[in-house]
N, C-alpha and C positions, 0 to 999 in steps of 0.2 A: 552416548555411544559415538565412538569416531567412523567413519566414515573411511574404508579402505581406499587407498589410493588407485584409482582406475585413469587411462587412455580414454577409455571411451565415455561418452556423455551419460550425465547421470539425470535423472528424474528427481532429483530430491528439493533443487529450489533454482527459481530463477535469480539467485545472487550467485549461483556455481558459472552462471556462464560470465564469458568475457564482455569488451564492449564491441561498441559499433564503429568502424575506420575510420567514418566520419569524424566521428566522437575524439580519438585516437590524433587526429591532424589536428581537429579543433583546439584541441589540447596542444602540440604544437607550434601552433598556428601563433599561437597565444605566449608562446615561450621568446621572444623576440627583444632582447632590449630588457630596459629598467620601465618599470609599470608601476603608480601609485599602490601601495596596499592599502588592504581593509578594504576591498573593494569602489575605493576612488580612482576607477580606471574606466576603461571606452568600453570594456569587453563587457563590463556589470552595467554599465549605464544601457550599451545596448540590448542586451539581454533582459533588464528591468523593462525596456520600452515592450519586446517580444510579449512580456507578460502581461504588459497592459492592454496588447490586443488583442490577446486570448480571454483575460478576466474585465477588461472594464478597464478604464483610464483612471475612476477612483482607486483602484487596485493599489496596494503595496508591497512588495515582493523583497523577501529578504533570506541569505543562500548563505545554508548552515552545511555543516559535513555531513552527517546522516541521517538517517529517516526516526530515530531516537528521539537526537535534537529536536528535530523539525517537530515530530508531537509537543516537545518539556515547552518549546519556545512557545510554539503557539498557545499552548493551557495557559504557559505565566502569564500571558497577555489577561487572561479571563478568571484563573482562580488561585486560591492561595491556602495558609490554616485557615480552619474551621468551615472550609467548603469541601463540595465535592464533585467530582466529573463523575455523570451516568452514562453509558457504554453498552452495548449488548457483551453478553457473556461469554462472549468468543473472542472478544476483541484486545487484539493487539498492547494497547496500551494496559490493558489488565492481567492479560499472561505470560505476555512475551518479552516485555521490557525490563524485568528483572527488579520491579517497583521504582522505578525511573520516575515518573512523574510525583510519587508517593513522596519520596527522597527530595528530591529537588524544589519541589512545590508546599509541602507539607500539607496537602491533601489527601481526600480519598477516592478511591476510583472505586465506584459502586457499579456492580453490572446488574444491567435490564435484562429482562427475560427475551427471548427471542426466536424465532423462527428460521430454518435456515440462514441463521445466523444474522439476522436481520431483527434491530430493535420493534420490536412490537408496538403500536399505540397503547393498546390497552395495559403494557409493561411499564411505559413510560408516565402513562399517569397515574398508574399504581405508584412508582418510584417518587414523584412529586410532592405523593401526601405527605410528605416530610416539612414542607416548606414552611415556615414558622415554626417548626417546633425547637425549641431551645437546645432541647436534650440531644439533636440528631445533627450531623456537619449540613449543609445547606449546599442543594446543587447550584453551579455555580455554570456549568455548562453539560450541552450534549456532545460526544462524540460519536461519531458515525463511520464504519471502514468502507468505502468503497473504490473497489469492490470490497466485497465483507472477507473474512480470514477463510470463510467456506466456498469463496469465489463463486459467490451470488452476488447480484446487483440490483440496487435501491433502484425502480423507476422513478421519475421527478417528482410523480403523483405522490411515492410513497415519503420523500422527504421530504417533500414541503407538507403535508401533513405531521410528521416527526417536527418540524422547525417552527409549524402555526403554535402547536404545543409547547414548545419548548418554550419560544417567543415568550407566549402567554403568560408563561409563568416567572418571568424574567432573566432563564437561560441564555447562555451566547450559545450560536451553535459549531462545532468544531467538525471537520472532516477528513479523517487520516486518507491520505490519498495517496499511499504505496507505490498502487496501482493502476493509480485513475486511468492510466491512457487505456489500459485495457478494457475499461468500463465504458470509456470513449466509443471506444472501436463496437464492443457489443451492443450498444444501446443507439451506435451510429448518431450521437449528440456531440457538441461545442464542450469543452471545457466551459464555458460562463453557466448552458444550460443545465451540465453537471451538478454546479456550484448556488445554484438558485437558491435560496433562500440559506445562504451559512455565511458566518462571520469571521470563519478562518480556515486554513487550508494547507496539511500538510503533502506538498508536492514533490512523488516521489520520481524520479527515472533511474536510478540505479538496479533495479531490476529489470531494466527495459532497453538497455544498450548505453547507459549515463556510466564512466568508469568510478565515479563517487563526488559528494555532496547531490543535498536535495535542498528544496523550497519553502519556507513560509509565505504563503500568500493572503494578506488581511485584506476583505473584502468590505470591512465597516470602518472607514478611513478613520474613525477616532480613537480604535485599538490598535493604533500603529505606532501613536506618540513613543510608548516605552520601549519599541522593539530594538532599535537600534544599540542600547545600552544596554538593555535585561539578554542579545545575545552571546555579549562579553562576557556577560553572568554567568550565563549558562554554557561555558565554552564552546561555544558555535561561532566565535567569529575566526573566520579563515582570514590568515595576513598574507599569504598570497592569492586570493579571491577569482583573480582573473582566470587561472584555470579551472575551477569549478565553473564560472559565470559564461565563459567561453563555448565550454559543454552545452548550457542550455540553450546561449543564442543560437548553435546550431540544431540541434534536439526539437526547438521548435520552428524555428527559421527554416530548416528543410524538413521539417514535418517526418522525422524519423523516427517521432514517438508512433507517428499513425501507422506506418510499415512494418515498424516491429513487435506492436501490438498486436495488429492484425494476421503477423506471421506467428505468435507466439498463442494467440486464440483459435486459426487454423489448425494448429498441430494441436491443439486440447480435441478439437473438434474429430481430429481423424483416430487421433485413440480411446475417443467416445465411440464412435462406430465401430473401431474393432473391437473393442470390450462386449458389444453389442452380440458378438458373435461366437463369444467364450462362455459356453456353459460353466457356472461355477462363479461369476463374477457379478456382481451386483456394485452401479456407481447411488451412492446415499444421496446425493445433492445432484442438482440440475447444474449444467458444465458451460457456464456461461463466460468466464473466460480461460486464464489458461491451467488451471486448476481442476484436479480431478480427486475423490476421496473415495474410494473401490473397498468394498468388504470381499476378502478372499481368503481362503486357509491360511493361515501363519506359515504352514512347514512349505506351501508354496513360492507365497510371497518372498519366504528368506533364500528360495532357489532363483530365484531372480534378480534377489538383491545382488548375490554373488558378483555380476556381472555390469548391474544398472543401480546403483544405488540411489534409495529413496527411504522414508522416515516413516515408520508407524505413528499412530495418529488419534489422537483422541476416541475413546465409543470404537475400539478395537478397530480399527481404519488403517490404511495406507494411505499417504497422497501421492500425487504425482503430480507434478506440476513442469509444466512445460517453456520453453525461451526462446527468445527472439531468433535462434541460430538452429533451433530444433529444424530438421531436415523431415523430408517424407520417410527416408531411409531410415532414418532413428526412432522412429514411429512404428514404420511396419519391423522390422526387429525386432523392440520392443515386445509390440503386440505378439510374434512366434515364441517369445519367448514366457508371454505368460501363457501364451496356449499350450505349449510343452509340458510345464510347468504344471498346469491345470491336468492336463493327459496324463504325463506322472501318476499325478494322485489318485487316478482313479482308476489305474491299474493293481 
């Protein structure tokens, strides 16, 4: 379904909005003269340091074009034919990527059962039984979305439990991280403590005010060796790198993931409250960052859409999902307008 052209801001995804000024000059900033490519340049070097003090000094950080890449790169690191990456069943890499990983990897991406969209233990060692058996591809690692694609988030209790099991069984553990800053912001944790217990790390900010290219970050210094090569492979390596790279030095350097996360989980937050106060609405999942999935009449929802456009959704759902630039204004609006809406229908 395409998506009408509208002036006004839409709820449908935090990739509709723009970037950050910051982000915009960085970019700029960085346009200066002749600069090594492949990123053999000062902007990636200091941007790689940036990341080393968020994840660790053992850290390896390598800056692909998109959030795609950043999953196929990091799985090549860990699997290949006749293995397979386990997933919860909502997850990213198994719906939404068009068999991306499937294609490129010649793997299988098996999803675990799950709960709010969160891998299950008891799903994941159901999924395990496989291990030795001849006849079945062999998991090869975990993947984990957080936040999850239902914009729920893993406490660390609940990954490093997911990761003791994976571990166990001799999984890597993988972490698409879209969204991570927003999980940041909600959970009020470090990017390292995030990342505790996994062995790779797709790092995204293009939904967050980053105008494009995101991160591999390999956390188990010895699945690094092939990265640099395997992402020529996999078309991720940018030859002019420095303005991808440039974006992140500032993105973390003035900590403009934490403001726009926190601006972008604010505004989920104020149209959780007003939903709160529309008979007829019911939100299916807890609203922990800027992600909202509302069961509401259909012939409503599409009188709203008119105006705001946003995406039907799995399990007869809407979402909504909210962006670093979402205003209080676009909120309360918003909210009148599914109240009308609602009122409408039940006249």
């Amino acid at each position: 379904m395409l998506a009408p052209i509208m002036s006004m801001k839409s709820f449908a995804s935090d990739n509709n909005s723009g970037a950050s000024p910051e982000i915009i000059a960085a970019i700029g900033s960085a346009n200066d003269g002749h600069a090594l490519g492949y990123g053999e340049d000062e902007w990636t070097r200091r941007a790689e340091a940036s990341f080393k003090r968020e994840f660790g000094p053992a850290s390896e950080t390598f800056f692909v074009l998109n959030g795609t890449g950043a999953n196929v790169l990091a799985l090549s690191l860990v699997a290949g034919p006749g293995l397979s990456v386990l997933c919860s069943d909502t997850a990213h890499i198994s719906i939404d990527e068009t068999g991306a990983p499937e294609a490129a990897l010649g793997c299988k991406v098996l999803p675990v059962k799950s709960r709010e969209g969160k891998v299950l233990p008891e799903g994941l060692e159901a999924a395990l039984g496989c291990v030795g058996f001849i006849h079945q591809s062999q998991p090869a690692c975990l993947s984990l979305s957080q936040p999850t694609e239902l914009g729920t988030v893993y406490e660390p209790r609940e990954t490093a439990e997911l990761a003791r099991l994976a571990h166990a069984a001799g999984l890597s553990v993988h972490m698409d991280g879209a969204r991570l800053a927003n999980a940041a912001v909600a959970l009020d944790l470090p990017f390292r403590e995030l990342a505790a217990g996994v062995d790779l790390l797709s790092f995204g900010g293009m939904k967050n005010g980053v105008a494009f290219g995101e991160a591999v970050v390999v956390l188990r210094p010895e699945l690094a060796a092939r990265a640099p090569c395997l992402r020529k492979t996999r078309l991720q390596l940018a030859s002019k790198m420095r303005f991808i790279s440039a974006q992140y030095e500032a993105y973390l350097g003035m900590r403009i993931w934490e403001r726009n996360a926190r601006a972008s989980n604010a505004a989920a937050k104020r149209l959780e409250r007003a939903c709160s106060t529309i008979g007829g609405i019911e939100l299916a999942y807890p609203v922990s960052c800027n992600a909202l999935f509302a069961r509401m009449p259909i012939e409503a929802a599409n009188a709203v859409r008119e105006r705001h456009f946003f995406y039907d959704w799995e399990g007869g759902l809407q979402r909504w999902m909210t962006s670093f630039d979402t205003s209080d204004a676009d909120i309360d609006e918003f909210a009148s307008e599914l109240r009308e809406a609602m009122l409408e229908r039940g006249r």
